[in-house]
Structures are given as C-alpha cells and as structure tokens.
N, C-alpha and C positions, 0 to 999 in steps of 0.2 A: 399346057393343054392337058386335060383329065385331070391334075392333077400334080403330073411329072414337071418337074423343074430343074433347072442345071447351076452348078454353084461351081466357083472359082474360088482357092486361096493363095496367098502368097505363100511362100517357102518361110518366112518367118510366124506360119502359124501353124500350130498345132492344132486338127481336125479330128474329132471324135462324131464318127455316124453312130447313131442308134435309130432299129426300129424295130418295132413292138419289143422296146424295155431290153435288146441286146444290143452290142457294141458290131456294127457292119464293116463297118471300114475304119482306119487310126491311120492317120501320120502326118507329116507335114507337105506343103504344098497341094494338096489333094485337090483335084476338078471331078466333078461326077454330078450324073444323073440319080435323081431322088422322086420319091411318092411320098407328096409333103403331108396326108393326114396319117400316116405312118411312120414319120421319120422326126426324129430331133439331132439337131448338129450343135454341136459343143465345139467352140472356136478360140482357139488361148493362144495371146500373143507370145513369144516365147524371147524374145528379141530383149536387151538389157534395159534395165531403167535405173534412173539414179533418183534418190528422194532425199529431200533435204530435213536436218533435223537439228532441232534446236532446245535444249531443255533444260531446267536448272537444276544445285545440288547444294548442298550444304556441305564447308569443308570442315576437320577436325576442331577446327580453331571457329564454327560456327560464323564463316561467312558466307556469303552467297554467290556461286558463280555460276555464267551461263555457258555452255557448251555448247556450239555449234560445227556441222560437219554436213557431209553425205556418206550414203548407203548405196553402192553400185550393187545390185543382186539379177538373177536372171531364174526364170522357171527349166528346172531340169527333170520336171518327174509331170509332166502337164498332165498325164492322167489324175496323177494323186492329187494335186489341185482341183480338177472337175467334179473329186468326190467333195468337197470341202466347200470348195465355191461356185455359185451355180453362172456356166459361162456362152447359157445356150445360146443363137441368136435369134435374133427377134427381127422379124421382116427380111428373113435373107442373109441382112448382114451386119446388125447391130447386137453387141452385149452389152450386158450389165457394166457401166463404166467404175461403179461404185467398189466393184469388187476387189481394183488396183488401190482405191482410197483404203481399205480393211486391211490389205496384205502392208501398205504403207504403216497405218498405224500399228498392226501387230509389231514390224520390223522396229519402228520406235521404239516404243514399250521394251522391248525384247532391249534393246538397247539401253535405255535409261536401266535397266533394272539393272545388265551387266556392270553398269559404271558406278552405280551408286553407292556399294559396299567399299568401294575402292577409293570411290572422292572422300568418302568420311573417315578414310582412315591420312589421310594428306589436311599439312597445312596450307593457309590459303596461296604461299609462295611456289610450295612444292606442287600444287595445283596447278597455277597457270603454266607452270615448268613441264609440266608430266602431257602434253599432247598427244605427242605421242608415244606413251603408256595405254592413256586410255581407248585410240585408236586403238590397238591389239586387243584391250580388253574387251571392247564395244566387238571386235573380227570374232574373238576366242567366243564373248558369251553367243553369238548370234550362229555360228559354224555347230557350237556343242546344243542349241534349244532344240531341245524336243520340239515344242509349235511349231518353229521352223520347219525340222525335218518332214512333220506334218504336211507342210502347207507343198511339200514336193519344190523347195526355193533352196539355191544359194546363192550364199554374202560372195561376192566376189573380192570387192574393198569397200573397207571402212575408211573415209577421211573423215580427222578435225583438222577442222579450220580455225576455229578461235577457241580459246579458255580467255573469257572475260570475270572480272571483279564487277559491281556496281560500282557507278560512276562517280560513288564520295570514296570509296576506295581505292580505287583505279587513281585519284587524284592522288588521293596520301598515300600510295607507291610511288608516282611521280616523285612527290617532294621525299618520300625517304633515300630515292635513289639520285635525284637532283642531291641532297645532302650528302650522301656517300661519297660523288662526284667531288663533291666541292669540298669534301675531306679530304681527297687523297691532294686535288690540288693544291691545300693549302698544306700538305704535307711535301710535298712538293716545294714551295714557297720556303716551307720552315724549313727545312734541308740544305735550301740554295743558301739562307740569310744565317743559316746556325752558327757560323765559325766568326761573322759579321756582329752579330748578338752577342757572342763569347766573350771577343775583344772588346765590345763594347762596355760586355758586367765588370773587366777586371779595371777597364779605366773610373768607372763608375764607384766601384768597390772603394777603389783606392780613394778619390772625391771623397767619400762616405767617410773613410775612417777618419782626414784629413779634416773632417766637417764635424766627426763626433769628439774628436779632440780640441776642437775651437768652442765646441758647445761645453764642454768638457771644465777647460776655462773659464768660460762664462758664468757655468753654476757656480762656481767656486769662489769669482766673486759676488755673485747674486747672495749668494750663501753669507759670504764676508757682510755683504751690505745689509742684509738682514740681522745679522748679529749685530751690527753698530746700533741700526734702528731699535732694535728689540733694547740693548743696554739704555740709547736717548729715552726711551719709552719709561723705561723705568727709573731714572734722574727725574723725569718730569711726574711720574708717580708718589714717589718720594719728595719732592717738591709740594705736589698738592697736596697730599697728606700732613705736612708739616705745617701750611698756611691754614687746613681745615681745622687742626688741635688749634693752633695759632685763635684762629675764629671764636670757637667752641669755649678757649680760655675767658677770651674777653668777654663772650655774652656770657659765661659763669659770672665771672666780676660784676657785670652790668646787671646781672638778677639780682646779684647779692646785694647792691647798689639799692637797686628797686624796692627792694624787701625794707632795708633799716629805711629808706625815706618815708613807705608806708608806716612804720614804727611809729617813727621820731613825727609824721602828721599823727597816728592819732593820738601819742603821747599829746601830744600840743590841742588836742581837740579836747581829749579829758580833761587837761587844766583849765583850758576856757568854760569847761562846763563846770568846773569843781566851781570857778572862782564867781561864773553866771550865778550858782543854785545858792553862793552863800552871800552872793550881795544881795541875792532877792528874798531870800528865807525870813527877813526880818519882816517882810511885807505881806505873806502869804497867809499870813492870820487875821489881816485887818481889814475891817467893813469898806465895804465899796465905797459905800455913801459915806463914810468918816473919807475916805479918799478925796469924793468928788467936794467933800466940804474944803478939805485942807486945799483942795485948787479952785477953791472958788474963785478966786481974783481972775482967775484967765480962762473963763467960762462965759459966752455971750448969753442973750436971750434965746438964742437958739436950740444950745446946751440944756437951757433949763426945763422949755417946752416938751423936749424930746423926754429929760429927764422925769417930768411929770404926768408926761402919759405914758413910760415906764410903770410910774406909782400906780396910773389907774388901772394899767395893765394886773399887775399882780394883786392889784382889790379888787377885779373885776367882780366877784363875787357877791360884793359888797353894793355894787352900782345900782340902781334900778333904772335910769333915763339918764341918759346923756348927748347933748346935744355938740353938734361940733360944726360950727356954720365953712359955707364956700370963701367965705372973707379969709377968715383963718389959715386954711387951709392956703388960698392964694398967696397972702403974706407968706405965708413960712416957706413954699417953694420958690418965690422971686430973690425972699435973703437966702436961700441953699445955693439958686443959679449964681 
C-alpha cells in the first residue's frame, strides 16, 4: 500500500538494504518493512555449493590427461561479493542466477591455472598417480588467489576424482601393466621349474657330448671315405689321360697314314699324266682332216655330211646361195634317231 512493502528472508541469506545509494539494514535472516521506489535489496545466498569441474592438461611426456573433481566453497565476505557481483532482487524475490554461473567459472579457471604448471612438470604415469597432489595444489592455488579473495569466497575442499589418459592410452597402460603382471607370473613359473630345467640341461648336456663324439666318428670316417674317393678319382684320371695320349697317338699315325696315301695317289696321277701326254704328243701336230682320212673305213654317210657342212662352214665366206631342202634334212635326223 503507498508503496510500503514487507519482505522475508531465510537465515541462509545474506540481506543488504539500501536507500537512496546507503546501506539501511545488513545481515542475515532479515524481515522488514520498505518504501520500494526508494529502496534496493541485495540478497546473497550464503549456504555451500559444490561445482563440478573437469579440464584437460598436457603431461611432461606430452600426453593428455583429463582431470575431473569438485570445488566445495561458500560466501564469507557477502558484502564484498555485492560490490563485485550485482545480487539485487527483482520482483521481491528473484536474482540474477547467472551471477553463481561467473563465481563457478572464475573458481575453474583459478583452478586449471593452479594445476597446470605442475601437470607439465609430471610424466604421464606420475600424473594419474599424483590425485591427490593436485587436489592440494588446486586447495593451495584457489585459498592463495587474489580474485578469489576478491570475490569475498572460500575453497572449503577441493576433491579429484579422476586423472584420466585418452582412451588409446589408457589401453596401452592396460596392456603394459597386464605385461608386468604376466612377468612376474611367469617369473614365478620360472622359479618354481629352475632347479627342474637345471637337472634337465645336465642330462641334456651330457646326451650332447655323448652325440658330439658319435658325430665326432662319423666325420672321420666321412673324412676316411672321401680320401679313398678322392684317390679312385684320380686312378680314373690317370686312366683317361693315358687312353686320351693312347687316342691322340693313333690319329697321329692315321694323319701320317693319310698324308703319304695322298703322296703316293698323286705320285701315280703324275705318271698317268706323264705317260697320257707322251703317248699323245706324237698326234698333236697332225691335221684333223689327215686324221679323219686315215679313219675313213669306219666313217658312215653321216660322218661325211656333217664333215662337209663343217667345210661349208669354214668357207662360208666364200658361199653366195645355198640351198638345203626339208628331204635332207629329214633323212639325216631319222638315220641320227
């Protein structure tokens, strides 16, 4: 009515009256009567909250791990908040919700930055190992920030909850420590069976030498048997060497052979020629035609025809018409057939 209006808070909030631009009333729990175009109330919960946070880092060894935890904090200075964050209400009894989403991420922030110097200095092992290390770091940087102090908050506790690998790493930790596992077991194994193995090399051992002196023998004759072979080898070398001169002898003989036959034919071929050229030598000066006379007796009609047109042959010069009829001609090929 007029203007005058009555407001109620719980004991878990911190109340700040102002009017006209001074602080009227402060503290928690507060009911009262106001003159609302005169008056602003500032209303901050003061009660714990816990925010969850999750963030990544790079370890010495350059791998990546994610960090997950919570941040328990509670407002202890709610005026110094007021100056920082605006927490008036609106319609009575509503603030700005958004204002818890800022102090969250500041508290993040403020967080990742504590831990970051400290993960890169950690391998990726000593990392997932280190939880709670960084938990105190994450307590130590967020208790020592200025912005914190600012913001009129403290850290109550810091939890992590996880230091994770990525999940191809995370595997190949698995199997390096599945491996480790399954070394010791089989160190284990080999321990149980050592003295079993022991007994086992000396019978072994002894087999062995038992085996390298049979082998031992055996070269020896392998050895022996290759010398005989090697000596057969060269009997039989010796041998054919003796049958190849053998060879070589007789086709020497067989040239020589060949050579005087060659001789002795053309000896015998000169004298057939010596004795041809002097039985014929007496003939070689005498006229054809004194020849073909002294054989006249055994010279037909034939003989003579052919021998006369020889004649006219070589007088042809001499000719001027000569007739030579198909009669002629006829006869003298049916007596040639």
């Amino acid at each position: 009515m007029f203007g005058i209006n009555f407001i109620k808070f719980d004991a878990m909030t911190h109340v700040i009256q102002f009017s006209n631009g001074k602080i009227k009333n402060e503290g928690r729990g507060l009911s009262f009567y106001y003159y609302a175009p005169t008056t602003s109330i500032a209303a901050i919960p003061i009660s714990s909250r816990d925010i969850q946070f999750i963030f990544r880092e790079t370890t010495h060894d350059f791998q990546k791990i994610a960090i997950q935890g919570q941040i328990t904090y509670v407002i202890t200075d709610p005026k110094q908040l007021s100056l920082v964050l605006d927490f008036t209400l609106v319609n009575k009894q509503q603030y700005k919700e958004d204002n818890f989403e800022k102090i969250n991420q500041r508290l993040n922030n403020e967080a990742q930055t504590s831990t970051s110097k400290f993960i890169q200095q950690l391998d990726l092992k000593s990392a997932i190992r280190s939880a709670k290390e960084i938990g105190e770091r994450i307590s130590e940087g967020l208790t020592n920030s200025k912005a914190i102090k600012h913001l009129g908050v403290e850290v109550i506790n810091v939890d992590v909850i996880a230091v994770t690998p990525t999940p191809e790493m995370a595997k190949a930790l698995e199997t390096e420590t599945r491996e480790e596992l399954q070394k010791e077991a089989d160190q284990a194994i080999y321990e149980r069976r050592n003295f079993a193995v022991e007994q086992e090399r000396r019978i072994r051992e002894s087999e062995l030498n038992t085996e390298i002196a049979v082998q031992e023998k055996e070269k020896q004759i392998q050895e022996k048997k290759a010398e005989i072979k090697i000596k057969e080898q060269e009997n039989d070398r010796k041998i054919r060497e003796t049958k190849i001169e053998a060879d070589v002898s007789i086709e020497q003989s067989q040239t020589q052979l060949t050579q005087m036959r060659v001789e002795n034919l053309k000896k015998e071929a000169d004298a057939k020629g010596y004795l041809l050229d002097r039985t014929l030598s007496p003939y070689k000066d005498f006229d054809w035609k004194m020849l073909m006379a002294m054989n006249a007796g055994k010279m037909d009609a034939k003989d003579n025809i052919a021998l006369a047109f020889r004649e006219l042959a070589e007088n042809s010069h001499k000719i001027e018409n000569l007739n030579i009829t198909p009669d002629l001609l006829q006869s003298l090929l049916q007596k040639s057939k």
